[in-house]
N, C-alpha and C positions, 0 to 999 in steps of 0.2 A: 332504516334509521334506528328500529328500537334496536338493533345489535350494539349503535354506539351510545345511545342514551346512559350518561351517568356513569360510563367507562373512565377509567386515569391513566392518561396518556404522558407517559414523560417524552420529553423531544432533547436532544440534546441538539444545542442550536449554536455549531460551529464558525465562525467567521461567516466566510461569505456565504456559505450555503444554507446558513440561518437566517443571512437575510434575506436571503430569495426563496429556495427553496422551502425551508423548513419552517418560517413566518405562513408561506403559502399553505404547507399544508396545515400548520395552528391554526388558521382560518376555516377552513375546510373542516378539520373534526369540532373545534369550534360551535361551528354549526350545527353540525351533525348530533351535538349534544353531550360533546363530551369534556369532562376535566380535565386542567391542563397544570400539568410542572415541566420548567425549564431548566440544563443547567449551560450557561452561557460559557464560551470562549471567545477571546480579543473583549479588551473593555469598550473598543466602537459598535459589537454585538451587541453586549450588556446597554451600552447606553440607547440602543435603538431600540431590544427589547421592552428598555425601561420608561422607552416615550411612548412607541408605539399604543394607540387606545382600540384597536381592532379585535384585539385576546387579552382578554384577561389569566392572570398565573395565577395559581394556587400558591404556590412556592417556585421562589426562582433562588438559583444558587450561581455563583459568578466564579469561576474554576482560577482567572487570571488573581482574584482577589484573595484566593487561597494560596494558590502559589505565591502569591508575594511577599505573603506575614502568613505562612502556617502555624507559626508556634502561634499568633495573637487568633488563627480561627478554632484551633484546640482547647484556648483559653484552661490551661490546666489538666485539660484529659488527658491520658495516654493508653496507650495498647501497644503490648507487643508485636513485633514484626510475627514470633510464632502465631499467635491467636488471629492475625490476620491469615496469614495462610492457609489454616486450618480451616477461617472458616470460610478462604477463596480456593479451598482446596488444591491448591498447589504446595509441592516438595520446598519454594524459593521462591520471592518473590523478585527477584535482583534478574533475571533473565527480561523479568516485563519492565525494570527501569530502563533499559537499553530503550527503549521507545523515546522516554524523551530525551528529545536530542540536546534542549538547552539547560540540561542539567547535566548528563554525561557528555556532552562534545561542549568547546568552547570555538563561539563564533568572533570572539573578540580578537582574540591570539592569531588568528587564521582564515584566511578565504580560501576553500570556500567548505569552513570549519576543518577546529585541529580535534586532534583523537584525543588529545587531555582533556580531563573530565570540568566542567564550569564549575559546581560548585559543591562542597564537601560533601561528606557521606552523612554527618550528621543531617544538613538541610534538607538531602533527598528523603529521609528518613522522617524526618519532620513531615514532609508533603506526604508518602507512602500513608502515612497515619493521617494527617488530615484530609485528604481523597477516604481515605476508610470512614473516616467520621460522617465526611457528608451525605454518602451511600448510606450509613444507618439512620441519619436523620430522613433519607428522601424516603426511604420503606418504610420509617416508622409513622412519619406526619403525611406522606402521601400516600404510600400501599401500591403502587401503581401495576395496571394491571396488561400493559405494554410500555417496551424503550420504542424507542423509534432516535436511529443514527447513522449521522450520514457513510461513517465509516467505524474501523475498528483501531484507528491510527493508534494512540496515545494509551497511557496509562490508565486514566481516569475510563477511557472506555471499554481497557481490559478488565480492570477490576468490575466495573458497575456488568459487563457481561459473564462474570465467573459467578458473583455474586447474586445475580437475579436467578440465573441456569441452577442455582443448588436450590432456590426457593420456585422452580417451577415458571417463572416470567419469561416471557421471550424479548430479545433485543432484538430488532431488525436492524438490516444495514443494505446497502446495496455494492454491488463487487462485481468487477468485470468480470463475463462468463466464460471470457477465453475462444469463442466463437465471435469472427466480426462482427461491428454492431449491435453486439447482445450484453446485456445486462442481464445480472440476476440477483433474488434478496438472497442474504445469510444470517443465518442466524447464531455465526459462531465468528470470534477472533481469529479462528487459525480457516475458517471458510472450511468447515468439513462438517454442516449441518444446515439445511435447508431442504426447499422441495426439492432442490435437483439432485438429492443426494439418495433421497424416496423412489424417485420417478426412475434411477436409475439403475437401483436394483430392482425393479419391478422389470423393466427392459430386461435387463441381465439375465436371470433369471425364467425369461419366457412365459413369465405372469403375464403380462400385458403385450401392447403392437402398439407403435407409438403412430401416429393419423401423420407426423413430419419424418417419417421414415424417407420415402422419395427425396423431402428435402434435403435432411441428411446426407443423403448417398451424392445429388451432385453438389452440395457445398465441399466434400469431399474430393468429390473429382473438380470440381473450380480452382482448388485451391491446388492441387497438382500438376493444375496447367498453368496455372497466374500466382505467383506467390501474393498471399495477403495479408498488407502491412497492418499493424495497428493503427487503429483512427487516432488515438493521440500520441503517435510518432511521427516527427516531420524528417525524412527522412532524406530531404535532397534540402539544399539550400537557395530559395528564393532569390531574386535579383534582389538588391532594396532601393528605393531610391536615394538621388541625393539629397532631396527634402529629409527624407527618414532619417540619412545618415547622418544629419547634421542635428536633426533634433535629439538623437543617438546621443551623439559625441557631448550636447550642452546639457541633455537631461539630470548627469549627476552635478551641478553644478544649480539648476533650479532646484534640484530635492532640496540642495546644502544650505540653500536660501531658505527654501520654507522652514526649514529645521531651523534654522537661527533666526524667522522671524515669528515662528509659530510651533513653539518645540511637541513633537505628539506625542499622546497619553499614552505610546505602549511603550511606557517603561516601567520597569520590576528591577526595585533598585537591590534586588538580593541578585540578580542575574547578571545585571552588567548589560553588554552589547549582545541584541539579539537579531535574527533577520528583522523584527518589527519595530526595533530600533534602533539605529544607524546615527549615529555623529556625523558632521560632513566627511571626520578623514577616515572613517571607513565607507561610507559612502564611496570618496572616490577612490581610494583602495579597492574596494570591491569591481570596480569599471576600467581600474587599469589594469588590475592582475587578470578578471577575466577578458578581456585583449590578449594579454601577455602569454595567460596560460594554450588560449585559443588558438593563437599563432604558432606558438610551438606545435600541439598536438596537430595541427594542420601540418606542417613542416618535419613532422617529426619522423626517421628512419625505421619503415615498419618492417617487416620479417614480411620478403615478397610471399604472396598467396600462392605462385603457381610452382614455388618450391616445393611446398608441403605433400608430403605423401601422406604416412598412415597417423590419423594425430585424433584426438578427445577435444572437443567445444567446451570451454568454459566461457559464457556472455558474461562479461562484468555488470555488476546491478546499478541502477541509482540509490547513490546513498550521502546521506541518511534518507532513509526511508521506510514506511511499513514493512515491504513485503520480504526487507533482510531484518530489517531491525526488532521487528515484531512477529515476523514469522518464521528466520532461522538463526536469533542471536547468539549460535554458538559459531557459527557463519560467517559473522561480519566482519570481521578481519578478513577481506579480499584476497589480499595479497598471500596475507600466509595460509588461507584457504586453495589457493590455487599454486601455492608450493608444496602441501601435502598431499592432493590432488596428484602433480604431476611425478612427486614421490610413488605413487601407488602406479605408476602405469607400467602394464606387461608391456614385451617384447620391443620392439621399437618406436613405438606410439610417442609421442608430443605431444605435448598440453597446447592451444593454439588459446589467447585469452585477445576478447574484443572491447574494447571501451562501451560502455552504453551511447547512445548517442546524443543522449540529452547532456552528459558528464561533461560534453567538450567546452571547455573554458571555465570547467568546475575543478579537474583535477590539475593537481601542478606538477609541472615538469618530472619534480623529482618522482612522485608517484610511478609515474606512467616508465621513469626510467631503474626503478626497482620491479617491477616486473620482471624488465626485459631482459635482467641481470638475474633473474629466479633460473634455478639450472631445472633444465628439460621442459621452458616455458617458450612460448613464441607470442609475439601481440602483433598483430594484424592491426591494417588500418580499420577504425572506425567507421567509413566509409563504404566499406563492401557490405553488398546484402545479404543480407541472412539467409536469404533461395541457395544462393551457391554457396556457401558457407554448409550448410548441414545438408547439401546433396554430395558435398565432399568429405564430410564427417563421419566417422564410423559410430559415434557415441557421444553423447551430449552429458557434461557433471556440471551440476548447479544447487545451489541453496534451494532457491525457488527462480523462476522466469517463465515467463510469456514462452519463451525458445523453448521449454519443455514440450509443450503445446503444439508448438508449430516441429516441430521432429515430429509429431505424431503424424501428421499428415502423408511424410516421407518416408515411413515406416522404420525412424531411426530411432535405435533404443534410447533411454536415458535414466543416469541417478540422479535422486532428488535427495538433498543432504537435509532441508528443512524440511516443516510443519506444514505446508498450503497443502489444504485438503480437495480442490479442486482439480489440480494438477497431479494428483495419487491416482484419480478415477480413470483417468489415461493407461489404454493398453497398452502402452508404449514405457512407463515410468514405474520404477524402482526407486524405493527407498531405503538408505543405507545411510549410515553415520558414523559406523567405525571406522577410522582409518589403517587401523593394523591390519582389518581384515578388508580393506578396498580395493587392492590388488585381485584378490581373488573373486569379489564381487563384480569387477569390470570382466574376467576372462568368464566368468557362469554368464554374465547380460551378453555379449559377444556371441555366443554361441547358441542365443535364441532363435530360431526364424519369427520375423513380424509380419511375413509375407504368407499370410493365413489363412482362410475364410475364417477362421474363428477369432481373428486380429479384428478383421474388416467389418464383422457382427458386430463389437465390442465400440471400435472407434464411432460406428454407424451410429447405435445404440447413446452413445456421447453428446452425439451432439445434436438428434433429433432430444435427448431429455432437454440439452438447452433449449430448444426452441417450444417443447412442450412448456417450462416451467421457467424461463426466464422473459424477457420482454425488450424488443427492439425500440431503441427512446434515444438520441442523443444527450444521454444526461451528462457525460464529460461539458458537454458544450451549454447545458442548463445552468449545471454547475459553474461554469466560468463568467457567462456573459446574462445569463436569467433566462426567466424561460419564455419570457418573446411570445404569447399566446398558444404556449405547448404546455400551461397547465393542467385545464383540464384532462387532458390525454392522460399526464403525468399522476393526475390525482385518481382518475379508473384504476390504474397499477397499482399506486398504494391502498385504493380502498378495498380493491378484491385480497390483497395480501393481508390487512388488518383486519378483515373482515373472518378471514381463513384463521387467523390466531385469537379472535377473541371468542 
């Protein structure tokens, strides 16, 4: 305990998992004895941190409340966008606005959201500076001496981690490990700095012998004989019943009522319509187009699978999203990402591109039919798994994806056009960004063998450091429904990791 006595913990305490999660572990260090700052997101956060009497806050900062009247939380101040950069040490800060979505995308115009930007460049510009502001008042009136966050989603958590990282602070986070069932902390936005990143040049290298070496080796071979899906990918479609389907069909129709007889507090009237808040006629817009869109992409004429000879995987991502939006926003444009893509490809190869499968009844018709209309692109159904998809592939091109990952297993090369530093550490993954010169990039990866002992070390070496330095915890499922008597467990993991950084 005297490790935390008198330490300053800032927690950034997001929607739900602030109030389950990360109230939980306020409690915990709490006790532990240590000082506590918050910065709140959703104002139903704010208002529970602000009832709650179990933690007391040093300073709480409320992010929805900034975003709403930035110019009125500047009150007069200003900074330039240079002087931020420099001292977030980034070339531009305009790559990290791509994160948020309800200022660059608009949800009001479009379900399920249009590419036209919500709201000017001045008001983003407005927020960019008052996010800066509140970061210098948390270091100056708090000092704190760890972050602690649930993730690296948004702005405010890019900055407050660029910002801490030049003054020495560490943010944690926690980030899928890319191994089933594993989790692991980071301590970087782009996930290219944590213990597994320690652990894994030590392996590498032949510094150390990792004690889950065995394990390694047949989670390896498990996964060569069973393909294994991601725990939160529902990948077949459940019966429903017709209770459900009925409570389905009425539920936009109860929302529309609560809204008109009990209007909710997430509204940020600089923003307009956002998923947090819905008027009844996007309410039922939202429940009819996705039917509408669902049915088509159900119905819709895919480019048969068993045509396909020699062709490159392109998985389409969920988006908006972190892990394009925040970690390859030169990226994010799909579409024409995977028409310069299939621009680059030698000799007779095909671009083959698959919908995400969570996208279905996200994207609209037209989307899905500008694809299909990209020259030297195929889109496959949605529905096929990804086992026979990349044991048929010659070569995987992506921003970032899980599918990077899972090619590794198969010993199937792949470029990575983004930033995820997790999916670098793969013997299997190349990174590359030019396009002029991708053409040539694709025929040098082609001509690797991955079929190696010195591949098999490497991949080995991978995923024994996750199991060395990451921690098996359903926290997708903590995070969604709470943690159901899997706190303490939950709270060993954080303390040995907070305990490691302070």
């Amino acid at each position: 305990m005297d490790k935390f006595i008198g330490k300053r913990i800032l927690i950034f305490q997001q929607r739900s998992w602030g109030i389950g999660i990360g109230h939980f572990l306020a409690q915990k260090l709490k006790r532990e004895g240590c000082r506590l700052a918050a910065i709140t997101f959703k104002k139903s956060t704010q208002d529970f941190v602000a009832g709650q009497r179990e933690v007391e806050y040093e300073l709480v900062i409320n992010d929805d409340e900034v975003l709403g009247n930035s110019r009125a939380y500047l009150a007069g101040q200003d900074y330039s966008l240079g002087e931020i950069c420099r001292d977030l040490g980034v070339e531009t800060i305009w790559p990290l606005v791509q994160s948020m979505r309800n200022l660059v995308r608009s949800y009001g115009e479009k379900y399920y959201y249009s590419f036209k930007q919500n709201v000017p460049d001045e008001e983003i510009e407005l927020y960019i500076k008052a996010v800066y502001k509140y970061i210098r008042v948390i270091f100056e009136q708090f000092n704190p001496d760890l972050i602690l966050s649930p993730n690296f989603v948004a702005l405010p958590f890019i900055m407050m981690n660029l910002y801490a990282a030049r003054r020495n602070v560490k943010m944690i986070a926690v980030t899928d490990a890319k191994i089933k069932g594993m989790f692991m902390f980071s301590y970087s936005y782009r996930d290219d700095d944590g213990p597994l990143f320690t652990r894994l040049a030590e392996l590498n290298i032949e510094k150390e012998e990792s004690p889950n070496k065995e394990r390694a080796r047949q989670y390896i071979a498990e996964f060569r004989q069973k393909f294994k899906n991601p725990d939160h990918l529902n990948v077949q479609d459940k019966p429903i019943s017709p209770y459900k389907t009925l409570r389905h069909e009425l539920s936009p129709y109860y929302h529309s009522l609560l809204w008109l007889i009990k209007k909710p507090r997430h509204d940020l009237k600089n923003l307009g319509v956002i998923m947090d808040y819905r008027p009844p006629r996007i309410i039922l817009r939202d429940h009819y187009m996705h039917k509408r869109y669902k049915r088509f992409a159900q119905n819709f004429s895919y480019f048969p699978f068993d045509r396909l000879r020699k062709f490159v995987y392109f998985p389409l991502q969920f988006q908006p999203e972190a892990s394009i939006d925040v970690i390859a926003p030169y990226f994010s444009n799909q579409i024409e990402t995977a028409r310069l893509v299939a621009m680059a490809l030698p000799d007779d190869y095909t671009l083959v591109a698959k919908d995400h499968p969570s996208m279905v009844g996200l994207h609209s018709p037209g989307y899905l039919e500008k694809i299909v209309r990209t020259p030297n692109v195929k889109l496959i159904d949605h529905r096929l798994g990804s086992e026979q998809i990349l044991k048929k592939a010659d070569l995987v091109v992506s921003p970032n994806s899980t599918t990077l990952a899972e090619a590794a297993f198969y010993n199937k090369p792949a470029i990575q056009l983004g930033d995820l530093g997790i999916t670098l550490c793969l013997p299997n993954v190349f990174r590359h960004t030019d396009f002029t010169t991708l053409s040539s990039k694709i025929r040098d990866v082609l001509k690797i063998d991955l079929h190696t002992l010195e591949y098999e070390r490497l991949l080995q070496n991978f995923v024994a450091a996750v199991y060395d330095t990451g921690f098996d915890f359903n926290y997708t499922k903590a995070w969604a429904k709470g943690l159901k008597g899997g706190g303490e467990e939950l709270w060993q993991i954080y303390k040995k990791e907070i305990e490691r950084n302070l």
